[in-house]
C-alpha positions as CSV (number, residue, x, y, z in Angstrom):
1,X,-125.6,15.0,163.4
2,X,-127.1,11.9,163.4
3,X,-131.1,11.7,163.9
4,X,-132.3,9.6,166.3
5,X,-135.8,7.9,166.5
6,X,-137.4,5.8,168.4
7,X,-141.1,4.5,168.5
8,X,-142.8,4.8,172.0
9,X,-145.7,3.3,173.2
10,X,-148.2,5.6,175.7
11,X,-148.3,3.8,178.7
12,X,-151.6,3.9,181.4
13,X,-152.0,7.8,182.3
14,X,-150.6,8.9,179.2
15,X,-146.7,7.5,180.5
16,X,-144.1,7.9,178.3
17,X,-140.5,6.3,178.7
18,X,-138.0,8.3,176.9
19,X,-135.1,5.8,175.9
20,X,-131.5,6.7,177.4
21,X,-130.2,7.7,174.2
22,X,-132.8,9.8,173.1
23,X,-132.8,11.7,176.8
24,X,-128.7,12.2,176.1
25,X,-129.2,13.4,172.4
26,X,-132.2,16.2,173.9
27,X,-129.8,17.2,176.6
28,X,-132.6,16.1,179.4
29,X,-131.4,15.0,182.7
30,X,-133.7,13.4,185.6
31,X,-135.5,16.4,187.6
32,X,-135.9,18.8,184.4
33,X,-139.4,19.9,183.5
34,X,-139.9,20.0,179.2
35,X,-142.3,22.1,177.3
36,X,-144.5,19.8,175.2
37,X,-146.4,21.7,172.4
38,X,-149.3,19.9,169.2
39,X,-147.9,22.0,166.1
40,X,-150.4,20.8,163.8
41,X,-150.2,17.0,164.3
42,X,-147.2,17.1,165.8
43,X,-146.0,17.1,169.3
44,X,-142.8,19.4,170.1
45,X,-140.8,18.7,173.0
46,X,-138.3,21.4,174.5
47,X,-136.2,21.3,177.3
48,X,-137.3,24.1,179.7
49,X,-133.9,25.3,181.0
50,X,-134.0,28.6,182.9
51,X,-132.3,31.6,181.4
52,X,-129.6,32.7,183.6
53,X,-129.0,36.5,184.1
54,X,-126.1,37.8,185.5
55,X,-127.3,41.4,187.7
56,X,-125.9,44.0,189.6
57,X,-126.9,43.4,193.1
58,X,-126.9,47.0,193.7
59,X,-129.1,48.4,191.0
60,X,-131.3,45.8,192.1
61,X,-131.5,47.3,195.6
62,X,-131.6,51.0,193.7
63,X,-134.9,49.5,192.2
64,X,-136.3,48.2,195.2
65,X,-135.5,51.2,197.3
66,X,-137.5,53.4,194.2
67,X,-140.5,50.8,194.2
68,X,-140.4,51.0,198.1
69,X,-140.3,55.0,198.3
70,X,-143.5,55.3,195.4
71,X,-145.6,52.7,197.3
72,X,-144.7,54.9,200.5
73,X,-145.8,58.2,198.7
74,X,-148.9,56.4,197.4
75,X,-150.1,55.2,200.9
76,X,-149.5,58.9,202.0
77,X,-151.6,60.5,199.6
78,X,-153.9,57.5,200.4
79,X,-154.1,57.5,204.0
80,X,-152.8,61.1,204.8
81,X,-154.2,63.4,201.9
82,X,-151.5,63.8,200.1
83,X,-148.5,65.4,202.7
84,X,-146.1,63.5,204.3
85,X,-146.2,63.0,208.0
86,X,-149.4,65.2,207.8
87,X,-152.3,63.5,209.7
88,X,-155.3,65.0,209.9
């Protein structure tokens, strides 16, 4: 693999042009967002590209269902004193 390097000049604002070739070597297309990092006197640029994760719609629901029915059983005891559909 072939490095590629280019010298760029900071622009007003702190503007940086990122040459065509360089963008299609990184794998960075218009609209992404990059991580820029110093490592010691270096500056690190990543391509932030969300992780895709393939999940069960259903346990998903399961989960929400379980978070929804302890945050019920919590206001209970909060509000009620503990029983369900008791009031006092």
């Amino acid at each position: 693999m072939e490095d590629v390097r280019f010298v760029l000049k900071v622009r007003k604002k702190g503007i940086l042009i990122l040459p065509k070739k360089l963008r299609e070597k990184a794998g960075i297309s218009e609209g992404d967002e990059v991580i820029v990092e110093v490592e010691r006197d270096r500056l690190v640029m990543r391509v932030l590209k969300p992780r895709v994760v393939d999940v069960d719609p259903c346990f998903v629901e399961k989960l929400l269902r379980e978070e929804y029915e302890h945050e019920k059983r919590k206001h209970e005891r909060i509000f009620y004193g503990g029983e369900a559909g008791s009031r006092h």
